[in-house]
Structures are given as structure tokens and as C-alpha cells.
N, C-alpha and C positions, 0 to 999 in steps of 0.2 A: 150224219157225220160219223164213219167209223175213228173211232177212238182204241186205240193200242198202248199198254201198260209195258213198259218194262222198267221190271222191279230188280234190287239187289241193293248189294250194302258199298260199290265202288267204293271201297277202303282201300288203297285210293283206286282212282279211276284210270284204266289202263288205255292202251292202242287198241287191245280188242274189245272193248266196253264200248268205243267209241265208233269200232267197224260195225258193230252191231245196231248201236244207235244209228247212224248215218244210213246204213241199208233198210231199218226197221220204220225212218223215217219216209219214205220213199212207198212204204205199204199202206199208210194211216194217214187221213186227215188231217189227225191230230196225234203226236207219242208223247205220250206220259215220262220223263225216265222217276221211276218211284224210287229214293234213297228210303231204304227200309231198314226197321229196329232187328237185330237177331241178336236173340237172347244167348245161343251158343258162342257170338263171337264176341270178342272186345276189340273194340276199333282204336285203331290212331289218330284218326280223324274224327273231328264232329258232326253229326248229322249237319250242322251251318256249312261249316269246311266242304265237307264233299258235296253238298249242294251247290257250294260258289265256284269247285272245281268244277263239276258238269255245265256249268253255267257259261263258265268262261270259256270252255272247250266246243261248246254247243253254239255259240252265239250266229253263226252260219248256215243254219237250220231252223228254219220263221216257223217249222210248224211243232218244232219242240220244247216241251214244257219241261222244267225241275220243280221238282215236289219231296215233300219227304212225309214219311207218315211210321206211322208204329199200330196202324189200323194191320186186321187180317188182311191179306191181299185180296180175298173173296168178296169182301164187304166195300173194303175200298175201290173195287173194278166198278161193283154196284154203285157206289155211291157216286164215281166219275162216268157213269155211262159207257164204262168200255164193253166195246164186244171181243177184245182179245188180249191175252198176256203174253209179252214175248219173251223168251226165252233162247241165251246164247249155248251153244251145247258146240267144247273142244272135243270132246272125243264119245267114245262108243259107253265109257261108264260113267262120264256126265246123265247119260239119257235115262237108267234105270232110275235115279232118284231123278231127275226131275218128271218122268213119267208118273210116277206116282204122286206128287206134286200137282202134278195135272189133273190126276184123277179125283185128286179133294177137291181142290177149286171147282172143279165143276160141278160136283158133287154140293158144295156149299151154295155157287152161284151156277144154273143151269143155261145161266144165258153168255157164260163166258166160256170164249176158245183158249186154247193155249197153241203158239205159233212157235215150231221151232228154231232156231238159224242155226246153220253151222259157223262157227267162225273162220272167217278167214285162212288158210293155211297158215301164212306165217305167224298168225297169232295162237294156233292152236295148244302151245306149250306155256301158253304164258296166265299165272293166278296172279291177284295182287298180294298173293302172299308171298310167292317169288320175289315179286318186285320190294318187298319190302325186308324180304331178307337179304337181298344181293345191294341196296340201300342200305342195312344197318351193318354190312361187313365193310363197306366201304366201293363197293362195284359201282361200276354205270349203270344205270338206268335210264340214257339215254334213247334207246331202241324198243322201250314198252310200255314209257307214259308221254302224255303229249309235252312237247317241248316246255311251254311257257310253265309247268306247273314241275318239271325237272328237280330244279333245286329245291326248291319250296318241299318237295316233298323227302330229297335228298336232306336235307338238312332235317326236317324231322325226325327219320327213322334214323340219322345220327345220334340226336339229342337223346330220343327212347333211350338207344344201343348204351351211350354213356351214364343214365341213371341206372340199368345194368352193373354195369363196372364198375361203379361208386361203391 
């Protein structure tokens, strides 16, 4: 059974996280999406939350799993049996840090690929940090997260934006 990981911190989870997922889904048995700890970022979401979002967006896809971990991704590809990490890469200086990225992982786990995808064209401008700033100024974010999770997520990076301004 080829098993494929794809890792990230979906704070929150966007239209391109999901073009990724759905095409990544199509290459693997089985795709992992790993909601992962990163010590650089602080999330608005909780490791639950962005699990239940992936979940709820993914439900149309039998062969994908939600997982969340704070394991190394090297250890964890090991310990799930994958033979590959996937990787969405918007543009040309995405690729230097995730190549090097690449080159630990394998380095730590010799039996793991790392797969790139490009994303989508029309997704190629879009971070969920964008989405989260054009949410907490008060913009749509109708056009870069899946519909059902819209407000839900709109109404959060409101709520942030107003303990801000207290």
C-alpha cells in the first residue's frame, strides 16, 4: 500500500490545501493530511479545530486520513509506513526551503520521498496568513476557504482582531 503524508499547520485550511489534498489523493492508497506543531507559528486554530476542518472538507475523499501530531515529520512518516511526503510549492521561492526540507527528511528517514505539487494557478497567491488577515480587517474570504467553514472562520479572526483593539 503506498502511503503519502502531507504535512502542514492548515491554520486554517484553505482552497489551495485542499487542491493539493484532492490531487495528492489520486497518487496514494492511502494520504495522510498530518495537522503538525510549529514552534515558529502561533495558530488560531487548535490542533482539534483544524483537524475537524480538514475533516469536514475531506469527507468526499475514502482514501483520506486526518491526523495531527507534534512528532518529527521523519519519525512520523516512519512510524505510518509512508513512502512519501507531499508537498504544495506556490511559487519558485517556496522550493528552496522546502528543498532543503527535503534533504533532512530523507536524511533522517532514507526510505522517504518527498513529492512536489505545484499548486493550482488560481491558488498560487493565496497563504492562510492572507486569509486571515483579509478576515480580521473585515474582507471576504469567500474565494479562499471552502465555503462551509467561511464564517466560522470569519468570525474567529474577527473576534482575535477585537481583543487587539480592546
Amino acid at each position: 500500500m503506498r502511503i503519502g503524508i502531507y504535512p502542514g499547520s492548515f491554520d486554517p485550511v484553505t482552497l489551495g490545501h485542499l487542491d493539493v489534498v484532492e490531487r495528492a489523493s489520486k497518487l496514494f492508497d492511502r494520504l495522510i493530511v498530518a495537522v503538525m506543531h510549529n514552534g515558529a507559528k502561533r495558530p488560531s486554530f487548535s490542533c482539534e479545530e483544524r483537524m475537524e476542518f480538514l475533516r469536514r472538507t475531506t469527507t468526499h475523499l475514502s482514501n483520506v486520513e486526518i491526523d495531527g501530531t507534534d512528532d518529527l515529520l521523519a519519525e512520523y512518516a516512519r512510524r505510518k509506513n509512508a513512502c512519501a511526503i507531499v508537498k504544495g510549492l506556490r511559487a519558485v521561492s517556496d522550493f528552496e526551503y522546502e528543498f532543503q526540507l527535503a534533504l533532512g527528511n530523507r536524511k533522517l528517514n532514507p526510505e522517504i520521498d518527498t513529492v512536489f505539487l505545484m499548486t493550482s494557478a488560481q491558488h498560487m497567491f493565496l497563504s492562510s496568513s492572507m486569509v486571515k488577515d483579509i478576515a480580521c480587517h473585515g474582507g471576504s474570504i469567500r474565494d479562499f476557504v471552502p465555503p462551509e467553514l467561511e464564517e466560522e472562520i470569519a468570525a474567529r479572526m474577527r473576534k482575535d482582531d477585537d481583543k487587539w483593539h480592546s
